[in-house]
PQR file of N, CA, C, O and H, with PARSE charges and radii, in Angstrom:
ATOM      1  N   UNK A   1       8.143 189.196 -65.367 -0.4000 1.5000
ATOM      2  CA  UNK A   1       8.411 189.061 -63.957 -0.0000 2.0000
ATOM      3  C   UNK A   1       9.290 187.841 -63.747  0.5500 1.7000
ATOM      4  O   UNK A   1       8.981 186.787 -64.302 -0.5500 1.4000
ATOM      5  N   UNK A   2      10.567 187.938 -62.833 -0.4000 1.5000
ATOM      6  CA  UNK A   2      10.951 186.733 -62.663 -0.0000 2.0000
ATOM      7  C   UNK A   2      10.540 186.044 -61.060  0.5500 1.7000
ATOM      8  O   UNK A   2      10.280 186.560 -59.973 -0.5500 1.4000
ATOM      9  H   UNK A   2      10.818 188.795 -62.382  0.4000 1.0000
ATOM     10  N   UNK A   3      10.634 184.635 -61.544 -0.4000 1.5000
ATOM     11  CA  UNK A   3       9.845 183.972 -60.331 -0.0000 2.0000
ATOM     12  C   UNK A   3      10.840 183.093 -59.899  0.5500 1.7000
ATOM     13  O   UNK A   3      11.275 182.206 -60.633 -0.5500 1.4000
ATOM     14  H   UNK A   3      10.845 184.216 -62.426  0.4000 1.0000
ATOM     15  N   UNK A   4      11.268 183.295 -58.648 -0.4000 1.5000
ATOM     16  CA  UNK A   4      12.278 182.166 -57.940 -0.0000 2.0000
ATOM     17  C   UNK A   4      11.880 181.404 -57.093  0.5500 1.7000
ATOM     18  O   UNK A   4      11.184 181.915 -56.216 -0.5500 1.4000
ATOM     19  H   UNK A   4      10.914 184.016 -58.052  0.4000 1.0000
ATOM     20  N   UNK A   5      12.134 180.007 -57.017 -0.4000 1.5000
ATOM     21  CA  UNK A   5      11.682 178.934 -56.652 -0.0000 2.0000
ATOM     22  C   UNK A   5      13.123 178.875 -55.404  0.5500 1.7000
ATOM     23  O   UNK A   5      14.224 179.040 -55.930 -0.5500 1.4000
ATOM     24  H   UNK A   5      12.700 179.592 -57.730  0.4000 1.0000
ATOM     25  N   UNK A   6      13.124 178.681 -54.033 -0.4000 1.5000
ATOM     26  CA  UNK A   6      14.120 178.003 -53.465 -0.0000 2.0000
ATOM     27  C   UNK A   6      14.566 176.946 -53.422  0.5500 1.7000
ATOM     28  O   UNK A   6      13.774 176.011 -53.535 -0.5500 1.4000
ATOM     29  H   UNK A   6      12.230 178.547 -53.606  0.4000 1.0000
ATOM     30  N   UNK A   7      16.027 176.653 -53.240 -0.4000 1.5000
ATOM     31  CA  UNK A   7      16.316 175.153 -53.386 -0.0000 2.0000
ATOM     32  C   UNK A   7      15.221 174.243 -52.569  0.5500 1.7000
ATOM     33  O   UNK A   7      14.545 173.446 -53.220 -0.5500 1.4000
ATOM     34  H   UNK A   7      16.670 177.413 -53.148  0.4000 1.0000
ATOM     35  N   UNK A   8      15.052 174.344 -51.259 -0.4000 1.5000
ATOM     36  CA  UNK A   8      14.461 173.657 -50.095 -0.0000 2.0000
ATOM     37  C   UNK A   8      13.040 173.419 -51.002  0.5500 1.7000
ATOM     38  O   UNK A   8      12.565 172.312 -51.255 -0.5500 1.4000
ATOM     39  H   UNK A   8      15.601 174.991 -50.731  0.4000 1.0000
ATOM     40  N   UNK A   9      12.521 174.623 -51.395 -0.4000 1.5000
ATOM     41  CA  UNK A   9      11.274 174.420 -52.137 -0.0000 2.0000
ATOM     42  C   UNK A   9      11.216 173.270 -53.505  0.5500 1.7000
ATOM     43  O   UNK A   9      10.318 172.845 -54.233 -0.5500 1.4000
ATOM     44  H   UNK A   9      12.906 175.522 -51.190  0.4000 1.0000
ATOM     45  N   UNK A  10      12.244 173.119 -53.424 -0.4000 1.5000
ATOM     46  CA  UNK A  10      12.088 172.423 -54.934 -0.0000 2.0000
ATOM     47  C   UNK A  10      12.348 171.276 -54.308  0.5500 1.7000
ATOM     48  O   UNK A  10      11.524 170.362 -54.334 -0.5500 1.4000
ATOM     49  H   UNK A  10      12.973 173.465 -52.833  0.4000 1.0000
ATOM     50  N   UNK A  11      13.680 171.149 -53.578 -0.4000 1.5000
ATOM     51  CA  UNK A  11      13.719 169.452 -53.098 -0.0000 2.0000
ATOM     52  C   UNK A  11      12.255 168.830 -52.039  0.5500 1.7000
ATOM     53  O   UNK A  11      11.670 167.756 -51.898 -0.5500 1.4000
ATOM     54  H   UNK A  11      14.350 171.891 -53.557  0.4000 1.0000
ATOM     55  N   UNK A  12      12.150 170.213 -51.472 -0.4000 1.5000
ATOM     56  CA  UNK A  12      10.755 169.304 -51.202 -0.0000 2.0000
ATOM     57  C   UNK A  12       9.720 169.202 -52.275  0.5500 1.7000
ATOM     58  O   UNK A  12       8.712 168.551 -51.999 -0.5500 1.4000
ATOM     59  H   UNK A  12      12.626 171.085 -51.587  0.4000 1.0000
ATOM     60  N   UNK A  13       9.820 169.763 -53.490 -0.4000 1.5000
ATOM     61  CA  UNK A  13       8.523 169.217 -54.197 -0.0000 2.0000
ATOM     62  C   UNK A  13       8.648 167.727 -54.443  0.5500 1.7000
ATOM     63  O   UNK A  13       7.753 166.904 -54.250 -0.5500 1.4000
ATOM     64  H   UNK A  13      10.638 170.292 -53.714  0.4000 1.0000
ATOM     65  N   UNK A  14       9.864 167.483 -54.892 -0.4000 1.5000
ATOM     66  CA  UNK A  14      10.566 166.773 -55.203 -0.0000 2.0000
ATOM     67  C   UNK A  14      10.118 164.969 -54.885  0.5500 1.7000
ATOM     68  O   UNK A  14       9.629 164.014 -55.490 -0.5500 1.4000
ATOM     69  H   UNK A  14      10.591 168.152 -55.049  0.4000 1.0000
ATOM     70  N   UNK A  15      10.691 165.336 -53.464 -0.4000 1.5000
ATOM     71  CA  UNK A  15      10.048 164.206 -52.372 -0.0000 2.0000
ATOM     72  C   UNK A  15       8.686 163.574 -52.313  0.5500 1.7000
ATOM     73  O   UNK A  15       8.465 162.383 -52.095 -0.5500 1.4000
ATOM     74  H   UNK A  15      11.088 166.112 -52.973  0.4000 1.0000
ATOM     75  N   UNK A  16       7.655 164.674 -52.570 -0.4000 1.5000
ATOM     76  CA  UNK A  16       6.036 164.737 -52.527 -0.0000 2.0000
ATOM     77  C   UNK A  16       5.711 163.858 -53.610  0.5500 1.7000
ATOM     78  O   UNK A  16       4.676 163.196 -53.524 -0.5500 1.4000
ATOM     79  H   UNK A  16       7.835 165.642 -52.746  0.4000 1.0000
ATOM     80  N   UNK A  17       6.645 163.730 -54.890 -0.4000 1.5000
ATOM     81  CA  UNK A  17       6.267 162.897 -56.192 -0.0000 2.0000
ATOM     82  C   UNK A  17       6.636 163.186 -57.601  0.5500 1.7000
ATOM     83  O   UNK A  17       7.430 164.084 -57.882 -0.5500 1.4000
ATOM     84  H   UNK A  17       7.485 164.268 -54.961  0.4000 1.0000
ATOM     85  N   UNK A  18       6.275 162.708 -58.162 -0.4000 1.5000
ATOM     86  CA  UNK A  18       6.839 162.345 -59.577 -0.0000 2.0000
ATOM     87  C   UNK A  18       6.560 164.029 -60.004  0.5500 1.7000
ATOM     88  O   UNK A  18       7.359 164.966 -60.029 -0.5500 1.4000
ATOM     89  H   UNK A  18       5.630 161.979 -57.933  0.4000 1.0000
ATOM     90  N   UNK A  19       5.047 163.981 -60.331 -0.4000 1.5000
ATOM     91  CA  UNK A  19       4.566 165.131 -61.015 -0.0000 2.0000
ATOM     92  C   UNK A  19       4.854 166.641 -60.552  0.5500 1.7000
ATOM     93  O   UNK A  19       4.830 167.706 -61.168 -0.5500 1.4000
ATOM     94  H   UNK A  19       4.398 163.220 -60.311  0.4000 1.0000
ATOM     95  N   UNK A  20       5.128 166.316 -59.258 -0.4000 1.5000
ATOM     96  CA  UNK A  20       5.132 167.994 -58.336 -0.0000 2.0000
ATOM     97  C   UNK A  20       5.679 168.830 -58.996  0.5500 1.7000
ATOM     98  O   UNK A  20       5.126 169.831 -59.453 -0.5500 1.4000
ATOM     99  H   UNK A  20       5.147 165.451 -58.757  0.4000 1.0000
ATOM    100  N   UNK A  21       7.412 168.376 -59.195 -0.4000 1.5000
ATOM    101  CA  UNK A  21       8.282 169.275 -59.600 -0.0000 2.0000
ATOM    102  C   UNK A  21       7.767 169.840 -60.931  0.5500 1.7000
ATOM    103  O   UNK A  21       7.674 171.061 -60.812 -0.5500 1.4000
ATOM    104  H   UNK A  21       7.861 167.563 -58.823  0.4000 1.0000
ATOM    105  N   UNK A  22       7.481 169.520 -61.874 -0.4000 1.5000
ATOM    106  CA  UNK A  22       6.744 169.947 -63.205 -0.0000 2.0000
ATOM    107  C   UNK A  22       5.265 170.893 -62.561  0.5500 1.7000
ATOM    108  O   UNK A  22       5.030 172.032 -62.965 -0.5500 1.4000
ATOM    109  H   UNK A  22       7.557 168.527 -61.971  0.4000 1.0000
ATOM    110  N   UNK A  23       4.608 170.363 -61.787 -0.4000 1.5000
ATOM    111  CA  UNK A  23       3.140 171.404 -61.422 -0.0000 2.0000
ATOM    112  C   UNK A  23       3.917 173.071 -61.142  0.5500 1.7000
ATOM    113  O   UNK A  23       3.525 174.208 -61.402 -0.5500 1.4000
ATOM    114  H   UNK A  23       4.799 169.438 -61.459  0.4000 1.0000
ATOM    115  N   UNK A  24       5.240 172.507 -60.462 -0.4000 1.5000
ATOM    116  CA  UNK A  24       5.708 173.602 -59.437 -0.0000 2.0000
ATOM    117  C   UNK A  24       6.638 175.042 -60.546  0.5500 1.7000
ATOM    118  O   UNK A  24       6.803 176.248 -60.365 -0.5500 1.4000
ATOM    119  H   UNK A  24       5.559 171.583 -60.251  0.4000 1.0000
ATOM    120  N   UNK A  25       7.068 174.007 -61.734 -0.4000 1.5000
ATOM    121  CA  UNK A  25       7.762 174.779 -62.913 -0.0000 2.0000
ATOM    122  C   UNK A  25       6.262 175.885 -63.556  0.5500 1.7000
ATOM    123  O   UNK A  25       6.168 177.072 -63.868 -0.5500 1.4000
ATOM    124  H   UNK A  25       6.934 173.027 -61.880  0.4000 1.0000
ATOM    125  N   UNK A  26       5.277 174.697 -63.513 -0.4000 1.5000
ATOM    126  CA  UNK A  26       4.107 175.235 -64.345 -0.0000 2.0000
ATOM    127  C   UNK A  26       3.565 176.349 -63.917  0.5500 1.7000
ATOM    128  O   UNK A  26       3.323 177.378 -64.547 -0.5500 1.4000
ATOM    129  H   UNK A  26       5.353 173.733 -63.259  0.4000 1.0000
ATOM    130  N   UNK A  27       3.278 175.945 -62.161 -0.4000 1.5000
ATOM    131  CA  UNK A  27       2.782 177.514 -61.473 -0.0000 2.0000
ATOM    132  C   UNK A  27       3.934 178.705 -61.642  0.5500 1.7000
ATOM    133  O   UNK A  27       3.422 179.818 -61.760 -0.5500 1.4000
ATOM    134  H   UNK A  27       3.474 175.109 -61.649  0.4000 1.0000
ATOM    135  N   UNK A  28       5.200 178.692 -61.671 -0.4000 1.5000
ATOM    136  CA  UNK A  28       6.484 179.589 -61.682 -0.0000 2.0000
ATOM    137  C   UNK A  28       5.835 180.256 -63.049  0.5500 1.7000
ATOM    138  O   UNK A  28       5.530 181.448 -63.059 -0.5500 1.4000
ATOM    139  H   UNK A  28       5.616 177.788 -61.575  0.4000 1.0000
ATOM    140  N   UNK A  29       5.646 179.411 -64.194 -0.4000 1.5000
ATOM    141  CA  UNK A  29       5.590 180.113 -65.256 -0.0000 2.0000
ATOM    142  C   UNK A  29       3.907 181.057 -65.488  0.5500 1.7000
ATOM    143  O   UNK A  29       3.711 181.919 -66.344 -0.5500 1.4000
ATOM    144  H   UNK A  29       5.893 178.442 -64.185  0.4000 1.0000
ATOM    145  N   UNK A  30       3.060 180.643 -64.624 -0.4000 1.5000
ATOM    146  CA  UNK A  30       1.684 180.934 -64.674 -0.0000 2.0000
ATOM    147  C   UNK A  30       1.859 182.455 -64.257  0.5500 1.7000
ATOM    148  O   UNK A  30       1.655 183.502 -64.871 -0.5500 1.4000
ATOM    149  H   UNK A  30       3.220 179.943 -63.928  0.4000 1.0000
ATOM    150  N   UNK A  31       2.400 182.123 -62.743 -0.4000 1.5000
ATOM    151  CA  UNK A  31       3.260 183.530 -62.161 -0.0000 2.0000
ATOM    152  C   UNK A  31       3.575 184.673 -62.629  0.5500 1.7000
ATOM    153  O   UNK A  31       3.181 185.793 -62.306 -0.5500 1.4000
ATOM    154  H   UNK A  31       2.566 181.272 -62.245  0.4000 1.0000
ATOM    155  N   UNK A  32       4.538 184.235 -63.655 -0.4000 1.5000
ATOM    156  CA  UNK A  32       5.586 184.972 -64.328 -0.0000 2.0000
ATOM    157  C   UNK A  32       4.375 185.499 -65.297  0.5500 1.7000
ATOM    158  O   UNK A  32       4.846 186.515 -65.807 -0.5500 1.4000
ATOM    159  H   UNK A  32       4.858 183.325 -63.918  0.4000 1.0000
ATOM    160  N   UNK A  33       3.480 185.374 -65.639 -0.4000 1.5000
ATOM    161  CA  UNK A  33       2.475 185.610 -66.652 -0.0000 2.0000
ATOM    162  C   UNK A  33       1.592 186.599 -66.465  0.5500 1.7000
ATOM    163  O   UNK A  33       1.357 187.597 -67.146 -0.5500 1.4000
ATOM    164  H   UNK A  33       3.097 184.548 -65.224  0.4000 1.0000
ATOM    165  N   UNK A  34       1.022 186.114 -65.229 -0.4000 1.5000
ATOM    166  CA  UNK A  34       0.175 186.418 -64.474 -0.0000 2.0000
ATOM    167  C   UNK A  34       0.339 186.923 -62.464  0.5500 1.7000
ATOM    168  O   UNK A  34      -0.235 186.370 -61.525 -0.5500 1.4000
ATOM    169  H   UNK A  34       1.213 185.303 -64.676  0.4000 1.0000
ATOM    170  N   UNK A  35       1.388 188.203 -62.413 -0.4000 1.5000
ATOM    171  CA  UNK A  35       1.891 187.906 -60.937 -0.0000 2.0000
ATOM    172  C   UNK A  35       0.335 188.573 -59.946  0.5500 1.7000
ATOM    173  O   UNK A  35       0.820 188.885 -58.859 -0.5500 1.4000
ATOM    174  H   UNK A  35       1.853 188.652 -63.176  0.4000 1.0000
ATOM    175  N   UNK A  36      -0.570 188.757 -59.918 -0.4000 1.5000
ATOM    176  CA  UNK A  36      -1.767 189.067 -59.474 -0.0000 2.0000
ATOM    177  C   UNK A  36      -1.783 187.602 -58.782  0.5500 1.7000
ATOM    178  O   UNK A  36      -1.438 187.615 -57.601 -0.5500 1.4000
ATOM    179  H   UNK A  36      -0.964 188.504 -60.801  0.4000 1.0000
ATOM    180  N   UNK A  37      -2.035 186.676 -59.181 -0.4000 1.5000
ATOM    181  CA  UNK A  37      -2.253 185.110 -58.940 -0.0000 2.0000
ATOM    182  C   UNK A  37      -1.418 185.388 -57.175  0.5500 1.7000
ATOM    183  O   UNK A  37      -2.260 185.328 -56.279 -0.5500 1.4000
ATOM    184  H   UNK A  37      -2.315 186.665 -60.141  0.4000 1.0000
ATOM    185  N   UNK A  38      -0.036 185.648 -56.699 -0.4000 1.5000
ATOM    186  CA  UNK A  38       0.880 185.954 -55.721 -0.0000 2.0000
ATOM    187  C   UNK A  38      -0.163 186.840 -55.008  0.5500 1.7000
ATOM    188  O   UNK A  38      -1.108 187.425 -55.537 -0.5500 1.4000
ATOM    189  H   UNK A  38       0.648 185.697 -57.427  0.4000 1.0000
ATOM    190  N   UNK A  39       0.151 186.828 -53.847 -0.4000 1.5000
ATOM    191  CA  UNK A  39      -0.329 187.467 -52.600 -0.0000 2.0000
ATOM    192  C   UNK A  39       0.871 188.466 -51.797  0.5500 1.7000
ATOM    193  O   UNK A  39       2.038 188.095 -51.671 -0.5500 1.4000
ATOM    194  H   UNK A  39       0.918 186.352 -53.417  0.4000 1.0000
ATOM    195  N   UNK A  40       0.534 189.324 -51.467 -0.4000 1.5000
ATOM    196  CA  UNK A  40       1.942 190.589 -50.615 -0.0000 2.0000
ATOM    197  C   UNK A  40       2.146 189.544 -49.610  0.5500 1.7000
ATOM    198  O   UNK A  40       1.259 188.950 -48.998 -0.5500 1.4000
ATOM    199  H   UNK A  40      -0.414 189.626 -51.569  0.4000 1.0000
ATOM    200  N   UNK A  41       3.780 189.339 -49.476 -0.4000 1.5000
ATOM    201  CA  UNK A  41       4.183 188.635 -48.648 -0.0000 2.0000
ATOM    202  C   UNK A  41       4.687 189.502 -47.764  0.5500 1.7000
ATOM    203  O   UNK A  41       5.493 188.902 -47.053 -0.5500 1.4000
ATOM    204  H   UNK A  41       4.500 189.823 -49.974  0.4000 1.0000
ATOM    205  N   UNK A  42       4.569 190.956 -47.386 -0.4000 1.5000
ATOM    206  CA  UNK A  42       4.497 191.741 -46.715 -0.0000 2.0000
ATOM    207  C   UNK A  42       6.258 192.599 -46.799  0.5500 1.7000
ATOM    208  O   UNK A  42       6.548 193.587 -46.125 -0.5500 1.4000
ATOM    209  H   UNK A  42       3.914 191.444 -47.963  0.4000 1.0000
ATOM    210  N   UNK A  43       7.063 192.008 -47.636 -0.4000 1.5000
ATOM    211  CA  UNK A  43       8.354 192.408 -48.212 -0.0000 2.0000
ATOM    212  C   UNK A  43       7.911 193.258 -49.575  0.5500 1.7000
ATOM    213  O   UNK A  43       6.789 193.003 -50.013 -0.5500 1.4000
ATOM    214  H   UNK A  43       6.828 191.204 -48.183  0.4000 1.0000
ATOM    215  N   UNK A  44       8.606 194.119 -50.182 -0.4000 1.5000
ATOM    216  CA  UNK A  44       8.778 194.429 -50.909 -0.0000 2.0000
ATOM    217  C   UNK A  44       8.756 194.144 -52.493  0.5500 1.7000
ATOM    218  O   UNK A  44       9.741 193.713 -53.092 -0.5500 1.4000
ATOM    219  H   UNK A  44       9.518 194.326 -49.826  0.4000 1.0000
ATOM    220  N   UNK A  45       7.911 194.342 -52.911 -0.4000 1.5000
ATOM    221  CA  UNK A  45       8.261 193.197 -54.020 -0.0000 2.0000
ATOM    222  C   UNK A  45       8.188 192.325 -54.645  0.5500 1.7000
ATOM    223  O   UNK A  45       8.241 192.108 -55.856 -0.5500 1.4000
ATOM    224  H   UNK A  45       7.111 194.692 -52.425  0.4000 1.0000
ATOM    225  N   UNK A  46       7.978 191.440 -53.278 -0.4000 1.5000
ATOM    226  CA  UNK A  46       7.766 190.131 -53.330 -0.0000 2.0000
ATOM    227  C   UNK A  46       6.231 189.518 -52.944  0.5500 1.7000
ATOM    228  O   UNK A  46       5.488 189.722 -51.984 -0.5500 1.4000
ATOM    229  H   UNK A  46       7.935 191.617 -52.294  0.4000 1.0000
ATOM    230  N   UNK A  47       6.119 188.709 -54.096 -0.4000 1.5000
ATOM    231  CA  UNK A  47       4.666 187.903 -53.681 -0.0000 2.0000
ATOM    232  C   UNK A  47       5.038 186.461 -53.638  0.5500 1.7000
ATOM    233  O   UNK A  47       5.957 185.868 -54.202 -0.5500 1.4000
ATOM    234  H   UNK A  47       6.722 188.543 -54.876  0.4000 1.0000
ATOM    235  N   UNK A  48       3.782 185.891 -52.557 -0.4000 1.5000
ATOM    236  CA  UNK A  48       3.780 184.332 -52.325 -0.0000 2.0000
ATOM    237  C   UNK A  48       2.618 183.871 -52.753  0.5500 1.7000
ATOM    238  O   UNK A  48       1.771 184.685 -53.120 -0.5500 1.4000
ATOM    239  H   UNK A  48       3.035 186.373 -52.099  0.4000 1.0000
ATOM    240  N   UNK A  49       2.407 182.778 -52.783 -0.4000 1.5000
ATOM    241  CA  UNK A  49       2.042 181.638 -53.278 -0.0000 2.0000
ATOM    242  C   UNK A  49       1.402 180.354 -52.538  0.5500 1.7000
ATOM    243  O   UNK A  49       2.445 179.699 -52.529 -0.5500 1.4000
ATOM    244  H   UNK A  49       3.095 182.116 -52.485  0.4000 1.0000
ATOM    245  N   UNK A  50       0.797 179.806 -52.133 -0.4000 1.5000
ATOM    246  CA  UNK A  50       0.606 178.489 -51.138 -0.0000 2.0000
ATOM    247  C   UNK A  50      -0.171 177.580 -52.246  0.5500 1.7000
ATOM    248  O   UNK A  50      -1.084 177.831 -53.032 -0.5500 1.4000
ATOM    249  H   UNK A  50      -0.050 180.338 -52.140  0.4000 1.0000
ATOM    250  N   UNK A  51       0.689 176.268 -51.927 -0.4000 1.5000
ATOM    251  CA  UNK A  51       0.051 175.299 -52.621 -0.0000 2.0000
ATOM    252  C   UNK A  51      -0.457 174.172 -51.742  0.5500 1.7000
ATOM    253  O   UNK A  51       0.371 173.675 -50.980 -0.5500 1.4000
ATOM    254  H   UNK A  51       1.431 176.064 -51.288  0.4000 1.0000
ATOM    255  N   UNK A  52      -1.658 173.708 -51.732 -0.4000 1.5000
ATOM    256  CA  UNK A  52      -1.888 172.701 -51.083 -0.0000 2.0000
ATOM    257  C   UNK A  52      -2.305 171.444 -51.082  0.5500 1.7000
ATOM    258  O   UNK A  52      -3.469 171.062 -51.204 -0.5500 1.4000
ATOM    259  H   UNK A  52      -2.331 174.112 -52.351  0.4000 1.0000
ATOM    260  N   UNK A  53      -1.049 170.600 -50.900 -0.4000 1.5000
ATOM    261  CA  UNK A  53      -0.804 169.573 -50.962 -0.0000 2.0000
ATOM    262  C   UNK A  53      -1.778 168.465 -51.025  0.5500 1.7000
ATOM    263  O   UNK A  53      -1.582 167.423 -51.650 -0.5500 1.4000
ATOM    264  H   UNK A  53      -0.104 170.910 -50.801  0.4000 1.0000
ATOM    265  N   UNK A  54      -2.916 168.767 -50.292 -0.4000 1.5000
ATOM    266  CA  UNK A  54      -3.331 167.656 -49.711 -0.0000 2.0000
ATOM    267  C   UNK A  54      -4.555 167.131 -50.881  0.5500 1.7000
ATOM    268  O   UNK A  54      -5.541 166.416 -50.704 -0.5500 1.4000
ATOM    269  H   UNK A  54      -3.075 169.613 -49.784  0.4000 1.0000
ATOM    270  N   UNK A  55      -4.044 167.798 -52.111 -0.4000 1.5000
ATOM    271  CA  UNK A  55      -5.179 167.545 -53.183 -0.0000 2.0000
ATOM    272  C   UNK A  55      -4.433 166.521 -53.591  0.5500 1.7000
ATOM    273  O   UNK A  55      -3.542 165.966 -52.947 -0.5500 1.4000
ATOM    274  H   UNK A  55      -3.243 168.379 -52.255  0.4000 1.0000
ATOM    275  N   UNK A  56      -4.800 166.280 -54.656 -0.4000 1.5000
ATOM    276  CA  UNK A  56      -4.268 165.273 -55.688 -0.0000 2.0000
ATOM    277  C   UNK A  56      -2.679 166.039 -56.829  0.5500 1.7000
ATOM    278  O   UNK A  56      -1.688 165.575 -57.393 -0.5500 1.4000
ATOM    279  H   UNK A  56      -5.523 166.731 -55.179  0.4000 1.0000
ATOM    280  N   UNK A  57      -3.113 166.963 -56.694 -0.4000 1.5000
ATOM    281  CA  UNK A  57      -1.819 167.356 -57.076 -0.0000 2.0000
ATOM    282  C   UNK A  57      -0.722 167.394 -56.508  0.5500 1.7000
ATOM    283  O   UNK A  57       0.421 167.248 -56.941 -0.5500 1.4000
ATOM    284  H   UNK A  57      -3.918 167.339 -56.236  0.4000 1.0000
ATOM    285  N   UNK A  58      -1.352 167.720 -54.919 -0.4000 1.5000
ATOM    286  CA  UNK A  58       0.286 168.054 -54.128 -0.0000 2.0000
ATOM    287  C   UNK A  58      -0.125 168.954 -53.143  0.5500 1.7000
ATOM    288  O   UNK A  58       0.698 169.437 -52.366 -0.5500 1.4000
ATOM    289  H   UNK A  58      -2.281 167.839 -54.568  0.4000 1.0000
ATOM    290  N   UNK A  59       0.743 170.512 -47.583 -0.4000 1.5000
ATOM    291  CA  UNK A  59       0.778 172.055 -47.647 -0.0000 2.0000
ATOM    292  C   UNK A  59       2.444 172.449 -48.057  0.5500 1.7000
ATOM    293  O   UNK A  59       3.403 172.003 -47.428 -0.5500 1.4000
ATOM    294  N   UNK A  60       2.527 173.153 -48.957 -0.4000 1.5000
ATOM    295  CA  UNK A  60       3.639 173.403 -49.321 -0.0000 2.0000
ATOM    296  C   UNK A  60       3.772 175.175 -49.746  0.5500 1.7000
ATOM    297  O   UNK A  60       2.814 175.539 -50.429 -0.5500 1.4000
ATOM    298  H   UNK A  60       1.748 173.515 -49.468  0.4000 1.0000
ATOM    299  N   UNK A  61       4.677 176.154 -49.477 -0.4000 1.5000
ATOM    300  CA  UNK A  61       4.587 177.535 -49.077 -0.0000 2.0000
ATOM    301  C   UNK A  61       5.792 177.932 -49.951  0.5500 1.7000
ATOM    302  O   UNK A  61       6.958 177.670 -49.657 -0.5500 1.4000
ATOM    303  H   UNK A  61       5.455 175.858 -48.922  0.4000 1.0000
ATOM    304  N   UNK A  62       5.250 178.827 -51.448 -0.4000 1.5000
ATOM    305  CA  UNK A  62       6.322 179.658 -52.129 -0.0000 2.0000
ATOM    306  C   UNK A  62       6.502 181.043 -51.737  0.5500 1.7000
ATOM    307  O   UNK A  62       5.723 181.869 -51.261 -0.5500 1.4000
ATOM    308  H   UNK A  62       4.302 179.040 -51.687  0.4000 1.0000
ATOM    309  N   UNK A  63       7.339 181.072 -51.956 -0.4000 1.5000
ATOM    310  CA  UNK A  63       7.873 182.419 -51.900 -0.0000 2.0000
ATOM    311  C   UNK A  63       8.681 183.301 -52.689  0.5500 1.7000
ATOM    312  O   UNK A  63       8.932 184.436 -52.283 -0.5500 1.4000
ATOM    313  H   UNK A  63       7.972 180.401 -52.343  0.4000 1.0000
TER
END
């Protein structure tokens, strides 16, 4: 499965901290592994994702 990350999505991981951008590669690849993990984003096709921020890792919304 391929998993696309948007620019906006990435520069905001970006901003949030050091580690994000790497958590955010890690979930892409978990994804790609495992796309059940994604939720129907009500398009075609396509599944999302929500990560939330407010842990120690890192509200932030893939798609």
């Amino acid at each position: 499965m391929n998993v696309e990350i948007p620019p906006q999505i990435r520069d905001a991981a970006a901003q949030l901290g050091a580690g994000v951008p790497y958590a955010l590669k890690a979930l892409a690849g978990r994804l790609a592994d495992d796309p059940d993990m994604g939720e129907a984003s009500g398009l075609p096709g396509l599944l999302s994702v929500t990560v939330d921020a407010r842990c120690s890792a890192g509200p932030a919304s893939l798609s």
